[in-house]
C-alpha positions in Angstrom: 60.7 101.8 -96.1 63.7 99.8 -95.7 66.1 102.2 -97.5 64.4 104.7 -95.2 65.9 103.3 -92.7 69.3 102.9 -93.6 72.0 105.5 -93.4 74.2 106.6 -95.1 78.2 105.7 -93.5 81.1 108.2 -94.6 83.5 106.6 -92.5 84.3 103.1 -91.0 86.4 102.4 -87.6 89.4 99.7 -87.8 89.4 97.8 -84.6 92.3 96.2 -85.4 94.6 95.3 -82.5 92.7 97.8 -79.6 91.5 94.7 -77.8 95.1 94.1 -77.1 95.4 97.5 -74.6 98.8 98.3 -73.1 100.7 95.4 -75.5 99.6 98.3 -78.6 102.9 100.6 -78.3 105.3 97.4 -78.4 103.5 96.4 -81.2 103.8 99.1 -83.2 107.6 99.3 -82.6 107.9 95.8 -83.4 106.0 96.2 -86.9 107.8 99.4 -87.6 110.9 97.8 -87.1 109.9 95.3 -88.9 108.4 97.7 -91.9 111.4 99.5 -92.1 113.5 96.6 -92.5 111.3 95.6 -95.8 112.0 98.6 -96.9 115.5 98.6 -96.5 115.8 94.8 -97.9 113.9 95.8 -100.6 115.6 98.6 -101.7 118.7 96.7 -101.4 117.5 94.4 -104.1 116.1 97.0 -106.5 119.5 99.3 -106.4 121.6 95.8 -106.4 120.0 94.6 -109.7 120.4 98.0 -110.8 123.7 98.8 -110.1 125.1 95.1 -111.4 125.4 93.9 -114.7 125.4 90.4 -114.0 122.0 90.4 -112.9 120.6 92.5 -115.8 118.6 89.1 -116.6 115.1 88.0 -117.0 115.2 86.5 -113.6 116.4 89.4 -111.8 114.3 91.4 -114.0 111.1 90.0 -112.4 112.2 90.2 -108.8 113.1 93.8 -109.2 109.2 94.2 -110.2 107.8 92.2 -107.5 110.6 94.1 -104.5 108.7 97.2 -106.2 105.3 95.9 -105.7 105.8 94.4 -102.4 106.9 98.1 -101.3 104.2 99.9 -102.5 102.1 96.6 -101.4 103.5 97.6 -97.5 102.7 101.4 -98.4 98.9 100.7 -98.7 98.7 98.6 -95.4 101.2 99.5 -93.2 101.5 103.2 -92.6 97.9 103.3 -91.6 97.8 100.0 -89.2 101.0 101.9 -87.3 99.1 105.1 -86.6 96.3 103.3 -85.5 98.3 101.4 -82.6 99.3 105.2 -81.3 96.1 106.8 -82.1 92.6 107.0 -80.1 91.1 107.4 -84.0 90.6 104.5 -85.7 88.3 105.6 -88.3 89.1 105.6 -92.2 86.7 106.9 -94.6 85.1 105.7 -96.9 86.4 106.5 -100.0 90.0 105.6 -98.1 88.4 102.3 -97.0 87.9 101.9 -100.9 91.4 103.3 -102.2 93.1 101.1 -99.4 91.0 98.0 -100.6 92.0 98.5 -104.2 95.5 98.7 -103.8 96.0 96.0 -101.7 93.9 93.8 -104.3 95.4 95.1 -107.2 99.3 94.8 -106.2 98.1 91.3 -104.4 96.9 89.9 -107.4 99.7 91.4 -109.1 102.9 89.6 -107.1 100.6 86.2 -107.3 101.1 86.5 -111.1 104.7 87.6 -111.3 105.1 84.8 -109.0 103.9 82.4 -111.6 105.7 84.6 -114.1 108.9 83.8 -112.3 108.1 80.4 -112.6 107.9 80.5 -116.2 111.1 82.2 -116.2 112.4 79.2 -114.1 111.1 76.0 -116.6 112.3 77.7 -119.6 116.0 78.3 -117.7 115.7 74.8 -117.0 114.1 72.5 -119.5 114.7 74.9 -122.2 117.9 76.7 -121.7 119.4 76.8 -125.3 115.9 78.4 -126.4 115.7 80.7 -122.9 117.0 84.5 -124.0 114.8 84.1 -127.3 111.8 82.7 -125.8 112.4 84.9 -122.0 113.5 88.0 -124.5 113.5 91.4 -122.8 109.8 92.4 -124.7 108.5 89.2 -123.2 109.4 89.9 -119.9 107.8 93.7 -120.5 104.7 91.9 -121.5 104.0 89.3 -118.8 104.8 92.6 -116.3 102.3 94.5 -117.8 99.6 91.4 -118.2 100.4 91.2 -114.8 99.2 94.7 -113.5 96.7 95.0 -115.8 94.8 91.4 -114.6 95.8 92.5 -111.2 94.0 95.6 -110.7 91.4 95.0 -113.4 90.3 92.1 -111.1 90.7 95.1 -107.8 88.2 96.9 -109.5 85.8 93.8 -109.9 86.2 93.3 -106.2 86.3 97.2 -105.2 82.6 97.3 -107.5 81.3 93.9 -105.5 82.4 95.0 -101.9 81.1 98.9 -101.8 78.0 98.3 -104.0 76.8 96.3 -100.4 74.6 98.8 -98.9 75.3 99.6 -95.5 73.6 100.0 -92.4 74.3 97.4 -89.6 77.9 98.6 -88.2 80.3 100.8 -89.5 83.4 98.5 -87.3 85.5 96.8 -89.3 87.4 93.6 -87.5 90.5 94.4 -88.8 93.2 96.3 -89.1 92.8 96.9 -92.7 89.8 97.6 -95.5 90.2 93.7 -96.9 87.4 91.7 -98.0 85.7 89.9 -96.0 85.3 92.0 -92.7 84.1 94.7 -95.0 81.7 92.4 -97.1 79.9 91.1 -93.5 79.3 94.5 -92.4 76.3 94.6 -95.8 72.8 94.3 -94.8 71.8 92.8 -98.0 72.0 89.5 -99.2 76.0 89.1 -100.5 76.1 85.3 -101.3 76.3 86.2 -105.0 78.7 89.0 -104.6 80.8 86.4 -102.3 80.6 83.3 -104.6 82.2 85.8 -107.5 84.9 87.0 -105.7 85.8 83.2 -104.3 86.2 82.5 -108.0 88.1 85.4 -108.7 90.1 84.2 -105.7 90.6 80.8 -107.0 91.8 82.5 -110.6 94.2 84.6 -108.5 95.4 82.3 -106.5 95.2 77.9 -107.1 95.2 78.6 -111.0 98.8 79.8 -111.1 100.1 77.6 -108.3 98.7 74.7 -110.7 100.6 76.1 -113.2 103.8 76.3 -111.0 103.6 73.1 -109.5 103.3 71.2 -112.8 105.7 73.7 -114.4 108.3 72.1 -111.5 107.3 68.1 -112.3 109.3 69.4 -115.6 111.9 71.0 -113.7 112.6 68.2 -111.4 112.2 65.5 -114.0 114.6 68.2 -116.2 117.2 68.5 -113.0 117.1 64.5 -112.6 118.9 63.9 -115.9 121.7 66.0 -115.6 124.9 63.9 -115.4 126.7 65.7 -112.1 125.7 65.6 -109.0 127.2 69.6 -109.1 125.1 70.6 -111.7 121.9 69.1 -110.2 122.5 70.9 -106.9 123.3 74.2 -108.7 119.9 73.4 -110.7 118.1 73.1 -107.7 119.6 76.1 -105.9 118.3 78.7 -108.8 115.1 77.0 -107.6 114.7 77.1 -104.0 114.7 80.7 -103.2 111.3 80.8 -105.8 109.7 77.8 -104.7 109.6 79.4 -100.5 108.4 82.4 -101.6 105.9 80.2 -103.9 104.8 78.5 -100.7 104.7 81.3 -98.1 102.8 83.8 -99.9 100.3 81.2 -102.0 99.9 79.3 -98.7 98.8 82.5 -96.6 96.7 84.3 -98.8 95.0 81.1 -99.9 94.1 80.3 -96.3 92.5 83.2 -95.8 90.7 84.0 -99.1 89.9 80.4 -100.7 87.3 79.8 -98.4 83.4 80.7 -97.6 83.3 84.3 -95.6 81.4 82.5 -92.9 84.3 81.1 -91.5 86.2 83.7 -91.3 87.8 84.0 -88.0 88.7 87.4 -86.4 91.9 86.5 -84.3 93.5 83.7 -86.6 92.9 85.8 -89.6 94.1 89.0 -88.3 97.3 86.8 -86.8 97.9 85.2 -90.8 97.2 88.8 -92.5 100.2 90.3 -90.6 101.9 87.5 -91.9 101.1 88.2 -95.6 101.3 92.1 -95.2 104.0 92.9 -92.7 106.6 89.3 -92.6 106.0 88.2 -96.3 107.1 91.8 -98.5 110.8 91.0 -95.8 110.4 87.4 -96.2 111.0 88.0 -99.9 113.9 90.1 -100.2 116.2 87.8 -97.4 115.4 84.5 -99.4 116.5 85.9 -102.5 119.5 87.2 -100.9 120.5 84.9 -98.2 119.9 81.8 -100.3 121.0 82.7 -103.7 124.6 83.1 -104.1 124.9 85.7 -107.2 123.1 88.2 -105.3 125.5 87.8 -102.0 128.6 88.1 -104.7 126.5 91.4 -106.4 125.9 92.9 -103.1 129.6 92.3 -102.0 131.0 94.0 -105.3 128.5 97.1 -105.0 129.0 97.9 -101.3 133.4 97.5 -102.0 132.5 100.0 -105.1 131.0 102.4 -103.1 132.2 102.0 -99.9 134.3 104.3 -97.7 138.4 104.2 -99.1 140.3 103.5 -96.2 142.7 106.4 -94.4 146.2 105.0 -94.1 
């Protein structure tokens, strides 16, 4: 009788930010300023490591992956959430509910661990650096890449099974502006504490085990940095650092707020205020570190906008 009753839903409705009324259209010119501008710093990157020899190293190497990640990462989220501020339609269907959910897991879960790849990239530079281009070797870097996607969206699919496999039949409104977990998950007329507990598991092997690994991975590096004889060399040792260890703290901090945690608390307004964060600021936040704060990047950037530059008419 029960499954009688239920119906079948082909499409859900994103309610996203149309409580906000008229303050819609400067929000969507805000975010697509602020989504081209990822794109743009992102693409900087990418054609900068590209185009320079100099940065043709491991490091580089991984933050050219996670630039291209963090773009397509924008491309699953962002388009939509923009048309949705202009539209009268918020609805998404279901199978695009589903594709939208598994991207955003897979390539999430994907920059978490080239994140704590990075890290390992950083410990070995530092505590290890005679041993570094034969232990970081090109194949090795190939490797924890492709680990990388492969946990990532093997783990999307885990979640993608758990989330849709929820019958449902009270609401079809999503309170978001996205498919992501939890708003989805509540909408389930069944019983999802099972299905809930797994994925905060899967959340917490996403998530505290490789900032675990970073954080003690940097007790090495700072205890490494301390015994270095200049002050110069210390600071430069810390410098390589820096840029890794705020995007290690931005994007671990958001998405652990929001996903290391029961789905009872999860709050509508604060959560939809910390996604933007972690889908629209973060993918930018990214890009300006690594250039504004690290100084062979500036000097790259300089030498490949002079090389292809305008000449100048006398």
């Amino acid at each position: 009788m029960r499954r009688q009753n239920q119906s079948v839903i082909t499409e859900f409705i994103l309610i996203g930010f149309s409580n906000l009324g008229h303050l819609q259209v400067p929000l969507f010119f805000t975010f697509l300023l602020v989504y081209l501008a990822t794109l743009m710093a992102n693409a900087t990157i990418m054609t900068v490591i590209r185009l320079d020899r100099t940065l043709h190293t491991p490091m580089y190497f991984f933050l050219f992956v996670l630039s291209c990640s963090e773009t397509c990462y924008t491309l699953a989220i962002v388009p939509k959430m923009l048309a949705n501020l202009l539209s009268m339609s918020h609805t998404i269907s279901f199978s695009g509910c589903a594709a939208q959910l598994f991207f955003f897991v897979g390539l999430a879960c994907t920059n978490c661990f080239l994140i704590a790849a990075m890290g390992y990239d950083r410990y070995v530079a530092i505590c290890n650096p005679l041993n570094y281009t034969l232990v970081v070797s090109r194949a090795t870097c190939v490797l924890l890449v492709l680990a990388s996607s492969c946990c990532g969206f093997l783990i999307s699919v885990v979640v993608n099974v758990l989330v849709f496999s929820v019958p449902f039949c009270a609401s079809n409104q999503i309170n978001h502006f996205f498919c992501d977990i939890s708003p989805v998950i509540k909408l389930g007329c069944s019983d999802t504490s099972l299905k809930e507990m797994v994925i905060f598991f899967l959340s917490i092997l996403v998530l505290l085990v490789p900032f675990v690994l970073i954080f003690i991975s940097y007790i090495f590096i700072v205890s490494a940095i301390l015994k270095i004889a200049s002050a110069e060399g210390q600071r430069k040792a810390f410098a390589t650092c820096a840029s890794h260890l705020t995007v290690v703290i931005v994007h671990y901090g958001c998405a652990s707020f929001i996903y290391l945690r029961p789905t009872s608390l999860y709050s509508s307004d604060k959560d939809r205020l910390v996604a933007v964060t972690y889908t629209v600021i973060t993918p930018l936040l990214n890009p300006l570190v690594y250039t504004l704060r690290n100084k062979e990047v500036k000097s790259a950037l300089s030498k490949v906008l002079g090389r292809y530059s305008f000449p100048k008419t006398v």
